[in-house]
C-alpha positions, -999 to +999 in steps of 0.1 A: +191-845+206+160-832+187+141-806+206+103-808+202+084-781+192+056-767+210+027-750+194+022-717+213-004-703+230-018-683+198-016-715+176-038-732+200-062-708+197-063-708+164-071-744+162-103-745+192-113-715+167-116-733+136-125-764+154-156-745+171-162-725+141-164-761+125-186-773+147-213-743+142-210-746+107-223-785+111-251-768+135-263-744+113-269-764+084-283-791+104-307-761+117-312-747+080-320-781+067-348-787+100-362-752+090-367-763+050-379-798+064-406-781+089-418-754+062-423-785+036-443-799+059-461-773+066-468-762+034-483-798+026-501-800+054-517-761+047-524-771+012-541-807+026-563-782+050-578-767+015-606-787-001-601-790-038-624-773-063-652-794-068-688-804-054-688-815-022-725-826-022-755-822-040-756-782-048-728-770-025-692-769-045-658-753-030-639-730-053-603-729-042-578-702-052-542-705-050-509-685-052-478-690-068-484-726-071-494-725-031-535-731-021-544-699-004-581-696+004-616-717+002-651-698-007-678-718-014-712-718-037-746-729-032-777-739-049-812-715-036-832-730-064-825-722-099-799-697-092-769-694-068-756-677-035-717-674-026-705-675+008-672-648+002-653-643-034-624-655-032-590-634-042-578-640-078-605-632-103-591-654-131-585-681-113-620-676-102-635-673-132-617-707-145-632-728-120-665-711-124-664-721-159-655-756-149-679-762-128-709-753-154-719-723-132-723-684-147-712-661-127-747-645-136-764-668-119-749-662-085-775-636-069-760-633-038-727-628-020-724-633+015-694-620+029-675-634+064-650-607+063-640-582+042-597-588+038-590-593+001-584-630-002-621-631+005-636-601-017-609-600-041-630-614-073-662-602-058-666-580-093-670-608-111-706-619-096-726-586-111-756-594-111-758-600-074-766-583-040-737-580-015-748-587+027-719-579+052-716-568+085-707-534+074-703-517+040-668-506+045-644-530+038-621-515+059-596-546+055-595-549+014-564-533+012-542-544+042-534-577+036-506-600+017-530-605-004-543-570-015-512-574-048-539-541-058-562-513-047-593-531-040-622-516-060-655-523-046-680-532-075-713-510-073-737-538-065-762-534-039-748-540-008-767-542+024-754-548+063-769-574+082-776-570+121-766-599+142-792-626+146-809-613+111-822-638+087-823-637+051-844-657+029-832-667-009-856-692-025-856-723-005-826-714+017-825-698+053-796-676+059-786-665+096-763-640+106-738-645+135-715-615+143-684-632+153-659-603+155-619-612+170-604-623+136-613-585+122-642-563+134-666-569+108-661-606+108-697-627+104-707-662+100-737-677+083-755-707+094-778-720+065-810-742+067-800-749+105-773-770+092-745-752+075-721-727+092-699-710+069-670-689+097-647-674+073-617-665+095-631-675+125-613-709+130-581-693+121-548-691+153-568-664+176-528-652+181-532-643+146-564-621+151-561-583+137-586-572+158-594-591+197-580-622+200-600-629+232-633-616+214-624-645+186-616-672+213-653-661+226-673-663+194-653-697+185-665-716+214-699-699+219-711-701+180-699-741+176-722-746+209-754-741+183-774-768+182-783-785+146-745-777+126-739-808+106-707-792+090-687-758+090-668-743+062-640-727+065-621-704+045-583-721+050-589-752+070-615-763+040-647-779+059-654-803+093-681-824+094-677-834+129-681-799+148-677-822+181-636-822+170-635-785+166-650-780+200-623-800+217-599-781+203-608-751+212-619-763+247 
């Protein structure tokens, strides 16, 4: 009569090992494949956020920059009579430049710079305006070169370059510009609310978790700057622009 073998103790082991280590396998590329799903999305949906290069309406276009193939930042350009003003700079200067030539405007004719923050994906082709006047919240820009995006040593041009208090207006031609400190995002963060109408934030819209400086100082100047009365649309420099400021206060509600 036949005896039947038994596997042994170590054999069956062996086998839940390889069957668990099976399993895991199955788990982790299930995982790896949800991770490269989720990223796709959520580089499509960052690069839906952007508005494209192009006019938005009569006199206001959006330049948009991008990054290895990837849309990284919004700034934006507006007619003050014959000449322009520039709401940030943007962060490559070719790309920059490109556009600028695309869109029929001289860089020349830009005569003013307003800038919402002073990291590099904002200031990073502010050389290329030269014949304009710089207004910030501080002359520093303390943030140039501490970012992703600083790929070099920031060199701010020699323009004149003035700080603007909070609640100081400037007037360019036939456009009223306001200054709002809004500090959280960085220190020196500022927006600029235009004719009444138009709030350019910057930063200010970005995750709060995300904030380099006070994230409960952000949180603040989010909800109490898009209580102003009069905003018909606000510009932002990631999420591209909103023209119904009633959603933006919901979510941050």
């Amino acid at each position: 009569m036949p005896i039947e073998a038994k596997p042994t103790k170590q054999l069956k082991l062996l086998y839940q090992s390889k069957k668990k280590l099976a399993i895991w396998k199955k788990i982790l590329i299930i995982f790896s494949a949800l991770i490269l799903v989720l990223v796709s999305l959520a580089i499509f949906a960052y690069s839906r956020y952007l508005h494209p290069t192009g006019e938005i309406m009569p006199g206001l276009y959006a330049v948009r920059n991008d990054r290895n193939g990837m849309p990284i930042v919004n700034f934006f350009i507006m007619q003050a009579g014959e000449k322009y003003i520039a709401f940030d700079a943007g962060s490559d200067s070719e790309q920059t430049q490109n556009t600028l030539q695309h869109l029929g405007i001289s860089p020349s004719d830009v005569i003013a710079v307003f800038i919402t923050h002073s990291d590099c994906d904002h200031v990073g082709a502010l050389h290329l305006f030269y014949n304009s006047s710089v207004f910030s919240y501080d002359t520093e820009f303390r943030y140039a070169n501490t970012t992703a995006f600083a790929t070099s040593v920031f060199e701010r041009p020699n323009f004149p370059h003035y700080t603007l208090a909070d609640g100081e207006t400037i007037e360019i031609y036939d456009r009223s510009i306001l200054a709002i400190h809004t500090p959280g995002h960085t220190s020196d963060s500022v927006s600029f609310l235009v004719d009444g109408r138009y709030l350019f934030v910057g930063d200010l819209l970005v995750n709060p978790r995300l904030a380099r400086y006070d994230e409960e100082l952000q949180i603040f100047h989010i909800q109490n700057t898009l209580q102003m009365e009069g905003i018909e649309c606000v510009f932002t420099g990631h999420f591209g622009l909103f023209r119904s400021v009633r959603l933006i206060r919901w979510w941050f509600s």
